[in-house]
DSSP file (Angstrom, degrees, kcal/mol; ACC not computed):
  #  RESIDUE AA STRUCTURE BP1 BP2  ACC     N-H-->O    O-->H-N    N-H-->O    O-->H-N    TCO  KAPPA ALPHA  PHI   PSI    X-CA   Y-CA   Z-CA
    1    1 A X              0   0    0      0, 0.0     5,-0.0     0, 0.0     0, 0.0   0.000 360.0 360.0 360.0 131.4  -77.8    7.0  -50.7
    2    2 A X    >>  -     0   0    0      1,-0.1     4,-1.8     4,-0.0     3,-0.6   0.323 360.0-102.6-139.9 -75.9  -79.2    9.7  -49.2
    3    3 A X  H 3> S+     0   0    0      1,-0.3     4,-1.5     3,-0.2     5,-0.2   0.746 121.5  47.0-102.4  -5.8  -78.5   13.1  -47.7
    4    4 A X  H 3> S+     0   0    0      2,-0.2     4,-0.7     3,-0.1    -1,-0.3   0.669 106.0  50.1-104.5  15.5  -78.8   11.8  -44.8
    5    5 A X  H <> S+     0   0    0     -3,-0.6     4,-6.8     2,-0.1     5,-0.3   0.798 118.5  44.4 -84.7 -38.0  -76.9    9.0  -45.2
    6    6 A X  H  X S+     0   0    0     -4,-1.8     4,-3.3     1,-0.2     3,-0.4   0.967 113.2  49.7 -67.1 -49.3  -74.1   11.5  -46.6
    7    7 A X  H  X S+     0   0    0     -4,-1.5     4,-0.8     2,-0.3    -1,-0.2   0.827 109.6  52.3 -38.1 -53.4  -74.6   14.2  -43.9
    8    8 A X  H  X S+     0   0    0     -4,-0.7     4,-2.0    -5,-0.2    -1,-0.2   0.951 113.6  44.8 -71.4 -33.0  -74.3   11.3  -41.2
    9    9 A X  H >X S+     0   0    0     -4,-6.8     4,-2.6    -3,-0.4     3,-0.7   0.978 106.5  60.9 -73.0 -33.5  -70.9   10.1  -42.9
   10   10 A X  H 3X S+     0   0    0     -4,-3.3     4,-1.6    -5,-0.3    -1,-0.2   0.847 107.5  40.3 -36.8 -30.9  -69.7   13.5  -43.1
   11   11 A X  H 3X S+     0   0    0     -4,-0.8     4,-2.0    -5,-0.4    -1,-0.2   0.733 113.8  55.5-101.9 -12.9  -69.9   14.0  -39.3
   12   12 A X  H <X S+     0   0    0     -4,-2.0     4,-2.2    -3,-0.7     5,-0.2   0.980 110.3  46.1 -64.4 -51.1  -68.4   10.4  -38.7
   13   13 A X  H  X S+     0   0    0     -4,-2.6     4,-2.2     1,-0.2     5,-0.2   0.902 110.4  54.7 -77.2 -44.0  -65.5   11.4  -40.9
   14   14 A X  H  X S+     0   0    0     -4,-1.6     4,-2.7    -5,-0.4     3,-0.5   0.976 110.6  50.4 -24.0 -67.6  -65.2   15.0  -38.9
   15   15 A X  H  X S+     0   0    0     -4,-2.0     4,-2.0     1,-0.3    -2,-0.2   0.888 112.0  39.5 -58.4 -45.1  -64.9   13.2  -35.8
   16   16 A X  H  X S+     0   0    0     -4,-2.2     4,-1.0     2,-0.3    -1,-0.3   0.458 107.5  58.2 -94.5   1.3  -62.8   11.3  -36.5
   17   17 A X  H >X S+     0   0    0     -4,-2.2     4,-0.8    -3,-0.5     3,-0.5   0.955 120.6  45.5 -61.5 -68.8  -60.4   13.8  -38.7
   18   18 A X  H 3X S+     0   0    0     -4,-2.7     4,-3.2     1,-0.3     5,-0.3   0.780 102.0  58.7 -74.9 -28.7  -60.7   15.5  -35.2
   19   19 A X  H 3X S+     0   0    0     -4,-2.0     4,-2.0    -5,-0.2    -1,-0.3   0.892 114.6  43.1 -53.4 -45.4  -60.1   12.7  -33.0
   20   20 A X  H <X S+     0   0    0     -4,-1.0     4,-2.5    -3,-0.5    -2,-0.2   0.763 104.9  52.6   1.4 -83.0  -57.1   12.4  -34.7
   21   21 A X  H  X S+     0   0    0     -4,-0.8     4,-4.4     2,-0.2    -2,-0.2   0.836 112.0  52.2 -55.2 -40.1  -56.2   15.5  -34.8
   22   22 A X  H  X S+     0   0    0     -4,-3.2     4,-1.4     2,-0.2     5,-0.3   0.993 114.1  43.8 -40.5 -75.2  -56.9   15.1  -30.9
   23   23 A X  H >X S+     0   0    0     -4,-2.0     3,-2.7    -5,-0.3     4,-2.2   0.904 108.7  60.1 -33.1 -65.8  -54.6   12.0  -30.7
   24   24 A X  H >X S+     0   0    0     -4,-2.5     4,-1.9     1,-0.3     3,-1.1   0.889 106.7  41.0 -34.8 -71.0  -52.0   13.6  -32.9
   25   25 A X  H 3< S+     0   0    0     -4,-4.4     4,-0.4     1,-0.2    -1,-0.3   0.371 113.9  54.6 -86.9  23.1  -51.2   16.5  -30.7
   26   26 A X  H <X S+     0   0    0     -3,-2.7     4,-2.7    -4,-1.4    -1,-0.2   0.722 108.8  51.0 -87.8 -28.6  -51.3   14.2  -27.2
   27   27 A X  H <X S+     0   0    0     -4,-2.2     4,-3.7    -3,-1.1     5,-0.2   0.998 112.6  46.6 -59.8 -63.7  -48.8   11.9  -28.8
   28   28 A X  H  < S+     0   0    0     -4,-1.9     4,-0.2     1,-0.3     5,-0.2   0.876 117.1  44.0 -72.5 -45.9  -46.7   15.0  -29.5
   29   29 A X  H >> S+     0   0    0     -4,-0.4     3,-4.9    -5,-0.2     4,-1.8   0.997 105.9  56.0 -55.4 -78.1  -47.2   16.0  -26.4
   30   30 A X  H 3X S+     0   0    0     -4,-2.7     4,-1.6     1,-0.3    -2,-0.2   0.944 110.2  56.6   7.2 -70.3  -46.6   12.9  -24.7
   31   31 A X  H 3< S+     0   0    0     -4,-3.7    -1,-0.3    -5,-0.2    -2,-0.2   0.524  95.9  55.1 -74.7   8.3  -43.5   13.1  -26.5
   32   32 A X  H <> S+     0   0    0     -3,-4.9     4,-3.6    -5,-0.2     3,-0.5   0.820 108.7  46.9-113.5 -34.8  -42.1   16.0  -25.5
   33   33 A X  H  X S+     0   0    0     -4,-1.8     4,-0.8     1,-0.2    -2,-0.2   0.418 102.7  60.1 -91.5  20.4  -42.3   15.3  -21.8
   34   34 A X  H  X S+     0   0    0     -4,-1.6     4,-1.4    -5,-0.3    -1,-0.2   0.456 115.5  38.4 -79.8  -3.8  -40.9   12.0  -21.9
   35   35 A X  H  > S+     0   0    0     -3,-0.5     4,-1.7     3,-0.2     5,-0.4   0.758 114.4  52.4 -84.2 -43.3  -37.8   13.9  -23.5
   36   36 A X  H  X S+     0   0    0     -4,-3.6     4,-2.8     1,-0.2    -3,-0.2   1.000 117.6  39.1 -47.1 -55.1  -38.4   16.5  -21.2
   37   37 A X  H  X S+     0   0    0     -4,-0.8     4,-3.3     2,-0.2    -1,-0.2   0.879 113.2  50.3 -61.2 -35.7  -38.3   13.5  -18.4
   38   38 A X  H  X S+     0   0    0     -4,-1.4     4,-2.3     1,-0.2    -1,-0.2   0.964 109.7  54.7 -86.6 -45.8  -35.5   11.3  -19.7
   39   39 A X  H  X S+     0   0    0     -4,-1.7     4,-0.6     2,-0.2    -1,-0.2   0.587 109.7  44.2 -38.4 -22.5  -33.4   14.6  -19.9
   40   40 A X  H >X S+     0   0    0     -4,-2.8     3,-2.3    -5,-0.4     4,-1.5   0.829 110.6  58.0 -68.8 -60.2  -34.1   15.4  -16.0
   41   41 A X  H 3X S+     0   0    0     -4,-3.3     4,-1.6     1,-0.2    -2,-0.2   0.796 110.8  44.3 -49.8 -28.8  -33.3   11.5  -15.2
   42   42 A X  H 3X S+     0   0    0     -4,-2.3     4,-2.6     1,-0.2    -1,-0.2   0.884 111.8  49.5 -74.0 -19.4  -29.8   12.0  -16.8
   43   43 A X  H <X S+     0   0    0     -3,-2.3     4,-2.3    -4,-0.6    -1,-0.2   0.914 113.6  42.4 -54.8 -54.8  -29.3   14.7  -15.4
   44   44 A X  H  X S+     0   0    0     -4,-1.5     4,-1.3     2,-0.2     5,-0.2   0.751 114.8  57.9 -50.9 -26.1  -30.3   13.3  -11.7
   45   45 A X  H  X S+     0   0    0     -4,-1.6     4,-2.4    -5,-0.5    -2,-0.2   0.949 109.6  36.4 -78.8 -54.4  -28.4   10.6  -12.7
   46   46 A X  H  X>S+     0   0    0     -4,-2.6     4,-5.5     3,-0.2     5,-0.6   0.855 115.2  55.6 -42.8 -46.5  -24.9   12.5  -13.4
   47   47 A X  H  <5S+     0   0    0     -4,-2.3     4,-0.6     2,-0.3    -2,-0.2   0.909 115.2  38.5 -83.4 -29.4  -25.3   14.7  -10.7
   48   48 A X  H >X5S+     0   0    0     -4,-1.3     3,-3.6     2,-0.2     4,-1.8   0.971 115.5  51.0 -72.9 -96.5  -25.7   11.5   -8.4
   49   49 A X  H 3X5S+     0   0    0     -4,-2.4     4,-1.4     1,-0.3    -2,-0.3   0.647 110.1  48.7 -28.7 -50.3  -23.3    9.6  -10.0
   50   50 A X  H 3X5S+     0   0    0     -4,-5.5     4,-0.5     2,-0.2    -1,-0.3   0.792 111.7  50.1 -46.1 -17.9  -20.8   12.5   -9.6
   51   51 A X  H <><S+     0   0    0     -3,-3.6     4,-2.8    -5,-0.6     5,-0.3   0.962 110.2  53.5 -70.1 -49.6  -21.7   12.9   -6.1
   52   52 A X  H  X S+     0   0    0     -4,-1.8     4,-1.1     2,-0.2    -1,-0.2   0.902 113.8  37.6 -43.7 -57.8  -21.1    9.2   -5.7
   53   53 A X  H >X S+     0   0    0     -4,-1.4     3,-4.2    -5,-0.3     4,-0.6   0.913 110.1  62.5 -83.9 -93.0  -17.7    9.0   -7.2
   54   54 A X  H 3X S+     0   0    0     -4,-0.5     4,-0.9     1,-0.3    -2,-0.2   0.411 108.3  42.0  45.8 -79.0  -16.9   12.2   -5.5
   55   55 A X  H 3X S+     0   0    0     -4,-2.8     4,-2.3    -5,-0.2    -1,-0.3   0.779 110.0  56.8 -53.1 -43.0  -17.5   10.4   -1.8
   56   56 A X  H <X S+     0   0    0     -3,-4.2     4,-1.0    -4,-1.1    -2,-0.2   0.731 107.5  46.4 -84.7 -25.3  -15.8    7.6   -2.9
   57   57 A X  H  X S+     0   0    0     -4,-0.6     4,-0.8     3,-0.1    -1,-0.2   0.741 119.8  43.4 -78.1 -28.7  -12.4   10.0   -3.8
   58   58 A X  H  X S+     0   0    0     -4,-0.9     4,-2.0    -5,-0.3    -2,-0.2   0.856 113.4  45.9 -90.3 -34.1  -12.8   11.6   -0.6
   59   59 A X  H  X S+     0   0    0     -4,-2.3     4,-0.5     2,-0.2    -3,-0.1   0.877 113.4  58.9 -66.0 -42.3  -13.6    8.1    1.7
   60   60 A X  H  X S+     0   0    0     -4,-1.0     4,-2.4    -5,-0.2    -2,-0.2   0.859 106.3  46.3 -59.2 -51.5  -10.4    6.8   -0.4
   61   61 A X  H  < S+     0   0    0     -4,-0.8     4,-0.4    -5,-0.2    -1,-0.2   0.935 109.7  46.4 -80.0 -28.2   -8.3    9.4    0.9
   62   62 A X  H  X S+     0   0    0     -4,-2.0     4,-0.7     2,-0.2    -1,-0.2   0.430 111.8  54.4 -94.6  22.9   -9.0    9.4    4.4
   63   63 A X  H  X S+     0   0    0     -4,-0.5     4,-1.2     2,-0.2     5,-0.5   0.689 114.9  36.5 -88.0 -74.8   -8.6    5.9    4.2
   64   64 A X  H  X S+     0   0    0     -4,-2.4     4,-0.5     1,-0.2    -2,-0.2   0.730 119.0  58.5 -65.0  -4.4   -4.7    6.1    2.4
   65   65 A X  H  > S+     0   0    0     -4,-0.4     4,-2.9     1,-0.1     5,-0.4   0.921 111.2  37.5 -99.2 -61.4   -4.5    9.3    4.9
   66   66 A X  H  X S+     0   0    0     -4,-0.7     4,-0.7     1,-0.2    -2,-0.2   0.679 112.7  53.4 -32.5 -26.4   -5.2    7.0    8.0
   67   67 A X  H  X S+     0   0    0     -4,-1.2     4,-3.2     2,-0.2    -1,-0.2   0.818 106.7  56.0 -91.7 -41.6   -3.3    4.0    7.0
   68   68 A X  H  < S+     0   0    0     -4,-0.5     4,-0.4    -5,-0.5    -2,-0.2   0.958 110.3  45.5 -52.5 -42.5   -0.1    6.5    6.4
   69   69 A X  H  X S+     0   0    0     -4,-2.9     4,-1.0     2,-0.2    -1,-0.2   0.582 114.6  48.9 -88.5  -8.3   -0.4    7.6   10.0
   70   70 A X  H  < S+     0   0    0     -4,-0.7     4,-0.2    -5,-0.4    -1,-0.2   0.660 111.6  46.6 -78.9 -28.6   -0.9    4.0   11.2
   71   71 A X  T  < S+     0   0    0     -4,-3.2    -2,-0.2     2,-0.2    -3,-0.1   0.406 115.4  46.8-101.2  -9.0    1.9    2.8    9.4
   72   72 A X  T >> S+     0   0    0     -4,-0.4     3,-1.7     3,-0.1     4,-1.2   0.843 107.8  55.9 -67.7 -70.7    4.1    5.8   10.7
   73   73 A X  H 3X S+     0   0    0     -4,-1.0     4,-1.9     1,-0.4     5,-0.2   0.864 115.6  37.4 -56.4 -34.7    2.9    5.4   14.3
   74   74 A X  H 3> S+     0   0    0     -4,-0.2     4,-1.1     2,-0.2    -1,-0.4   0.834 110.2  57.8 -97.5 -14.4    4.1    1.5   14.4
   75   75 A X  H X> S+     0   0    0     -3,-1.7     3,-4.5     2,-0.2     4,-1.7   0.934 114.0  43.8 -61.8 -70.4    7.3    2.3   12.2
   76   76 A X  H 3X S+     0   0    0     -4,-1.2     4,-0.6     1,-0.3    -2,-0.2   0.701 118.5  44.5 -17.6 -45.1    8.0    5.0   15.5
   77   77 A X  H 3X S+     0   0    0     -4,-1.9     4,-1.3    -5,-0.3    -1,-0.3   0.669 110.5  50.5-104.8 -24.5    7.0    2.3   17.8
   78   78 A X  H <X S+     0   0    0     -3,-4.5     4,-2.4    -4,-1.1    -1,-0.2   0.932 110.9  54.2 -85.9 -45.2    9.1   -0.5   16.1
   79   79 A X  H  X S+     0   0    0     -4,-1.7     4,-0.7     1,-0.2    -2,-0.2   0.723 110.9  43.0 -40.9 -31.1   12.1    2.0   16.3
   80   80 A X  H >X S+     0   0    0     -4,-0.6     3,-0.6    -5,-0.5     4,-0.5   0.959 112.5  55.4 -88.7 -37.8   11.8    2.5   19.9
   81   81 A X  H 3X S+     0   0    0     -4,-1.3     4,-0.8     1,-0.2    -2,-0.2   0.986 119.7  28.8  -5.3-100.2   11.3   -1.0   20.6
   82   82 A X  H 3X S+     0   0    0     -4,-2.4     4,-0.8     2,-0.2    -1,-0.2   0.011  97.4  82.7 -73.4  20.5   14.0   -2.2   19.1
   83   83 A X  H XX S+     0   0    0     -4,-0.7     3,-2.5    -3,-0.6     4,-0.9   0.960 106.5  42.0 -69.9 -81.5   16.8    1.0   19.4
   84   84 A X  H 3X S+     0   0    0     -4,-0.5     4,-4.8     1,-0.3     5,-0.2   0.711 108.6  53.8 -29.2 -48.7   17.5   -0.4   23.1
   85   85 A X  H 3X S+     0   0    0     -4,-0.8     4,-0.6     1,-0.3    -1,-0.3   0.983 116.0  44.7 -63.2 -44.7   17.5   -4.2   22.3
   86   86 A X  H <X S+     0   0    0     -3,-2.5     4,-1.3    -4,-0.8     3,-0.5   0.774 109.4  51.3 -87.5 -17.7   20.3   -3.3   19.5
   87   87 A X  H  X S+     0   0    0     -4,-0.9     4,-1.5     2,-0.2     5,-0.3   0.952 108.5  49.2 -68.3 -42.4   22.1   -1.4   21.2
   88   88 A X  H  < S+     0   0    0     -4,-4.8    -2,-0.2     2,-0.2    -1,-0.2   0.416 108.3  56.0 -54.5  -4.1   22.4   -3.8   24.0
   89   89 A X  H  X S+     0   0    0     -4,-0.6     4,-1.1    -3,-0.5    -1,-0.2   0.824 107.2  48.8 -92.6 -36.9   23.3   -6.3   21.5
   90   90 A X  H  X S+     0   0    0     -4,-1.3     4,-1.4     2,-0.2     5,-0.3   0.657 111.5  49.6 -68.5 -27.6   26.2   -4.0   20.3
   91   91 A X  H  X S+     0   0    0     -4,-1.5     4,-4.0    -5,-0.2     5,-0.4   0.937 112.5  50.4 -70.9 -47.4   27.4   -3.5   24.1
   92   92 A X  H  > S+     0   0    0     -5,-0.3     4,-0.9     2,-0.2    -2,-0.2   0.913 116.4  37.8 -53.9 -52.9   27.2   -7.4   24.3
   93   93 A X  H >X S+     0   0    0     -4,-1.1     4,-3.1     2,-0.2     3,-1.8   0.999 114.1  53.8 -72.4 -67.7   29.4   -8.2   20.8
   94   94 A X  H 3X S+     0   0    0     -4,-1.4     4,-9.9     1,-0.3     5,-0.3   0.899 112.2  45.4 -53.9 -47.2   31.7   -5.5   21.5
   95   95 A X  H 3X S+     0   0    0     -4,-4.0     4,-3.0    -5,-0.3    -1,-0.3   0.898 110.8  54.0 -54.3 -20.5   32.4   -7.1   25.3
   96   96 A X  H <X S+     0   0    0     -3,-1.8     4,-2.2    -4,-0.9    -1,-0.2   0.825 109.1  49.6 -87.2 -29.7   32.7  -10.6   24.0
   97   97 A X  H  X S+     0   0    0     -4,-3.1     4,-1.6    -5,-0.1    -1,-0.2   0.895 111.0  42.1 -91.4 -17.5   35.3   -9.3   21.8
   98   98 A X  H  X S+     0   0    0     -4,-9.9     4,-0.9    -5,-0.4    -2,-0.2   0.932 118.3  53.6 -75.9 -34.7   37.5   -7.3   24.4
   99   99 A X  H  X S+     0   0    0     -4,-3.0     4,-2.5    -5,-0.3     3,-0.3   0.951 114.0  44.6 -31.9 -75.2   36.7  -10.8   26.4
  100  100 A X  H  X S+     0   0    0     -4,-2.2     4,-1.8     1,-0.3    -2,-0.2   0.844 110.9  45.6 -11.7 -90.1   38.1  -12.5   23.2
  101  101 A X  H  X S+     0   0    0     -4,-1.6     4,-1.1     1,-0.2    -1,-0.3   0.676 111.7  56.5 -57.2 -27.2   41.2  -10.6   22.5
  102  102 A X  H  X S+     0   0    0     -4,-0.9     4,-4.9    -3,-0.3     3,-0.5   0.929 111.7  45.2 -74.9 -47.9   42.1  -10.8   26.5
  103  103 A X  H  X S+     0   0    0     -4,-2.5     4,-3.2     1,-0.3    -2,-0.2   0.934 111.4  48.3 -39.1 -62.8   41.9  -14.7   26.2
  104  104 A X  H  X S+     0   0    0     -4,-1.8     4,-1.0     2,-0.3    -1,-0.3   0.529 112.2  48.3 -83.3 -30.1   43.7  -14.9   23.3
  105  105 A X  H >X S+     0   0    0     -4,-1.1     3,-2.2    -3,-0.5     4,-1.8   0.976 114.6  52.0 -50.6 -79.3   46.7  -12.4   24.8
  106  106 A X  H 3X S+     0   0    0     -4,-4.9     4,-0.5     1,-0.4    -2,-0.3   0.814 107.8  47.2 -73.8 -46.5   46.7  -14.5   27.7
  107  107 A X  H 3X S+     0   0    0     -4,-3.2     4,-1.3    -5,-0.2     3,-0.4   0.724 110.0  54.2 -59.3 -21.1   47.0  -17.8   25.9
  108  108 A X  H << S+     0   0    0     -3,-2.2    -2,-0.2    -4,-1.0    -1,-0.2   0.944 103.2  48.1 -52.3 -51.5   49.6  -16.7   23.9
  109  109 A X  H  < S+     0   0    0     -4,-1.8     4,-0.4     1,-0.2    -1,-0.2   0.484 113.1  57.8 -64.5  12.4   52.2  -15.3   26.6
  110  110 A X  H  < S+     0   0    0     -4,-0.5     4,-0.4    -3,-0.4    -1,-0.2   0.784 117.9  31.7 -93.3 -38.1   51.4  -19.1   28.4
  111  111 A X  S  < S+     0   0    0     -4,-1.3     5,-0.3    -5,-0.3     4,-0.2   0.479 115.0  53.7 -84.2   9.8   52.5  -20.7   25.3
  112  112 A X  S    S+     0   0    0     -4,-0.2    -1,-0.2     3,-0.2    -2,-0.2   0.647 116.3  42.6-113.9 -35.0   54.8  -18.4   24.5
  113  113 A X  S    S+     0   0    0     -4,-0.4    -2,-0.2    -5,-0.2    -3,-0.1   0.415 122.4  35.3 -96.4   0.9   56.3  -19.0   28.4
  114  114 A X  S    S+     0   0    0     -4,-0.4    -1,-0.2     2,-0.1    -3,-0.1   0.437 123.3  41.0-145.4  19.8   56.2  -22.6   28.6
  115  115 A X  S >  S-     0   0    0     -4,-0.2     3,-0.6    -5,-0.1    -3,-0.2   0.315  90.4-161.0-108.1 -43.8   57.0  -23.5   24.8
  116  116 A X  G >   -     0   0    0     -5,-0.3     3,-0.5     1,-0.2    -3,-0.1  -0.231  46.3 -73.4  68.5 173.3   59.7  -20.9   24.5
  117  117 A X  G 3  S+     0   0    0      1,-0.2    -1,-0.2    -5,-0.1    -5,-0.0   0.099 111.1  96.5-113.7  33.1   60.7  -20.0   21.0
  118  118 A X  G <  S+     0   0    0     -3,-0.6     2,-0.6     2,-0.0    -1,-0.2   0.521  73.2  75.7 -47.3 -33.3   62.8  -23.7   20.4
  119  119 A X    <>  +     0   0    0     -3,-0.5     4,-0.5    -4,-0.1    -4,-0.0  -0.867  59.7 177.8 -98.8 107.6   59.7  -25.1   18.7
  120  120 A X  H  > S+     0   0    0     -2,-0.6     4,-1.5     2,-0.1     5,-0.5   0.687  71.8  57.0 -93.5 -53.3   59.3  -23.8   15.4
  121  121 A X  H  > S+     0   0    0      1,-0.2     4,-2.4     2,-0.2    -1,-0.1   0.942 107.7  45.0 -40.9 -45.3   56.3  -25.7   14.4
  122  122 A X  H  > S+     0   0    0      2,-0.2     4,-3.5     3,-0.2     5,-0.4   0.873 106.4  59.9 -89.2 -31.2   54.1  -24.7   17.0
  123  123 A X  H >X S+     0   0    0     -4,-0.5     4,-1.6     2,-0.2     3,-0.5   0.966 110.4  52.1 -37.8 -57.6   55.4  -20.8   16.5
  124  124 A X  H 3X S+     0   0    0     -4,-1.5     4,-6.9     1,-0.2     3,-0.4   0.910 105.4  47.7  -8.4 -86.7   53.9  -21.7   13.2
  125  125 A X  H 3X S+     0   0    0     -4,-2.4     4,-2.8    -5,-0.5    -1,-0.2   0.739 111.7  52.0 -40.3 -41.8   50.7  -22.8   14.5
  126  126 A X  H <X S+     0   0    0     -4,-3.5     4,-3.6    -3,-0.5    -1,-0.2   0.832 108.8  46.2 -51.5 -42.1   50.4  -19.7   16.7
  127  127 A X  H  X S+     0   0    0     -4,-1.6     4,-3.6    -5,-0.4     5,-0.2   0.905 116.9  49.5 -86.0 -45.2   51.0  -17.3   13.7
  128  128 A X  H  X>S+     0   0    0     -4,-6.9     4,-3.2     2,-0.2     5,-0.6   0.989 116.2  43.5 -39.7 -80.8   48.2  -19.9   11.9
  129  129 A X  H  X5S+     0   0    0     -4,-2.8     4,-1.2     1,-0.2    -2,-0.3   0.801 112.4  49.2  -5.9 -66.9   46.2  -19.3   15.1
  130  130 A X  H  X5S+     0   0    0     -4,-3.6     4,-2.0     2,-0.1    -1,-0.2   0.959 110.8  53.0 -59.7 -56.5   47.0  -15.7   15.0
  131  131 A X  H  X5S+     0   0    0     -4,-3.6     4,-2.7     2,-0.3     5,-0.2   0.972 110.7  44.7 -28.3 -85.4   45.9  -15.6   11.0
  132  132 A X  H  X5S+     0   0    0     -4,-3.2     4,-5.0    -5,-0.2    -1,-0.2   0.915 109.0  59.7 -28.5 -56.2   42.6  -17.1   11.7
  133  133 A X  H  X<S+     0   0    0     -4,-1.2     4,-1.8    -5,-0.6    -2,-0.3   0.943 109.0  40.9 -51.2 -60.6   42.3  -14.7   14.7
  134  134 A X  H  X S+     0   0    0     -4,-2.0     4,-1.1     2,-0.2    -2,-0.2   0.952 116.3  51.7 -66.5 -53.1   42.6  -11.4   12.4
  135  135 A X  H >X S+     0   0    0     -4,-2.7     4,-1.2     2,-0.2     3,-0.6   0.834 110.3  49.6 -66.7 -54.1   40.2  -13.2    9.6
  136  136 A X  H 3X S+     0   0    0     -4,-5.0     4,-2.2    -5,-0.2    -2,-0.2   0.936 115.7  44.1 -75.6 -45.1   37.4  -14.0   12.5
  137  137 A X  H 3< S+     0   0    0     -4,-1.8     4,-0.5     2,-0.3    -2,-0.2   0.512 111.7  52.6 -53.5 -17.7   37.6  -10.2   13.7
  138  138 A X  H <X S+     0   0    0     -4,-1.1     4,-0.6    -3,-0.6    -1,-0.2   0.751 110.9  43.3 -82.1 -24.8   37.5   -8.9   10.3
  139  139 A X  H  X S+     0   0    0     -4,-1.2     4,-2.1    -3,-0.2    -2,-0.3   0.767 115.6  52.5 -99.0 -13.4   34.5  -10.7    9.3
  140  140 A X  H  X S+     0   0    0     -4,-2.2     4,-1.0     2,-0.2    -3,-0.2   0.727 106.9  49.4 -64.0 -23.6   32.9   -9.8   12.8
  141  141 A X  H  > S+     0   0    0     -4,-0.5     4,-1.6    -5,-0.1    -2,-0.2   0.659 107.4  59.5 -84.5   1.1   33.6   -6.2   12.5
  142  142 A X  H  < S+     0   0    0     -4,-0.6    -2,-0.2     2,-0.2    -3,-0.1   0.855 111.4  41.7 -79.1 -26.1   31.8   -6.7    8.7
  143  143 A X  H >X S+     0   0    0     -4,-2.1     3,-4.1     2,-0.2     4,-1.8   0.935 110.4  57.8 -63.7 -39.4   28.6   -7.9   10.6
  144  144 A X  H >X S+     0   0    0     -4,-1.0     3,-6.5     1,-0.4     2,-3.5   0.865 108.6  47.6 -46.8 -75.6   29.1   -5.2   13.0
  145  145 A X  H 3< S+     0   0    0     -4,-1.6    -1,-0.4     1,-0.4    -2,-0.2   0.176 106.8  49.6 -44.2  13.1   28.9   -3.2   10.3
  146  146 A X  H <4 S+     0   0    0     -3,-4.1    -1,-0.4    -2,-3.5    -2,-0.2   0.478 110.2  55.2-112.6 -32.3   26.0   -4.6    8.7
  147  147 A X  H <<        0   0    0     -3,-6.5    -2,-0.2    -4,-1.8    -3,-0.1   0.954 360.0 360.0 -72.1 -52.4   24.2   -4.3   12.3
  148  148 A X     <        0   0    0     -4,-1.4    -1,-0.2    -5,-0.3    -3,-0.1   0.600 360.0 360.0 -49.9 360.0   25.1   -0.5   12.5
């Protein structure tokens, strides 16, 4: 070979040492802003995603805040509704039991005036009668008392 054969590989092998070299530091470069870049996108990514969740704590609460005050408003409204209606139901029971207790007076002194107290068996029956009578008035003031 000669010198100019060596001369001409000499300047191939230059170039391409420096094309290389070239390459080398674009990769490295290359590489540093695509860390540079995937370190912004997590960062946009957290800060979004906190923002996100964030919204979602705050949409969630005036959502349970709303629902509270809905669910208050119709409890109020269910109370008021229905005060009257139970009270009027309590007016109602209590008359049907002074009704009751008058009947029940008044059918005794009839039997009590046109049996006389010769007849022991139906005294009996009365006192049964009577019995029953205290038993249905205890277990109607135990609803009452359930109503109240």
């Amino acid at each position: 070979m000669d010198i100019e054969t060596w001369v001409s590989l000499a300047v191939v092998m230059t170039a391409l040492a420096g094309f290389y070299m070239a390459m080398r530091r674009d990769i490295t470069t290359l590489r540093v802003e695509l860390k540079s870049d995937m370190d912004s996108l997590r960062t946009e990514f957290k800060d979004d995603f906190h923002s996100l969740r964030t919204e979602f704590k705050s949409d969630i609460n005036s959502l349970r805040n709303e629902f509270k005050e809905d669910l208050h408003s119709l409890h109020t409204e269910f109370k008021s509704e229905f005060g009257p209606l139970r009270a009027g139901f309590k007016d109602e029971i209590h008359s049907l039991r002074n009704d009751f207790k008058s009947d029940i007076g008044s059918l005794r002194t009839d039997f009590k005036s046109e049996i006389g107290s010769s007849h022991s068996t139906l005294k009996s029956d009365i006192v049964g009668l009577r019995t029953e009578m205290k038993d249905d008035f205890a277990a109607l003031d135990t609803r009452m008392g359930r109503i109240e």
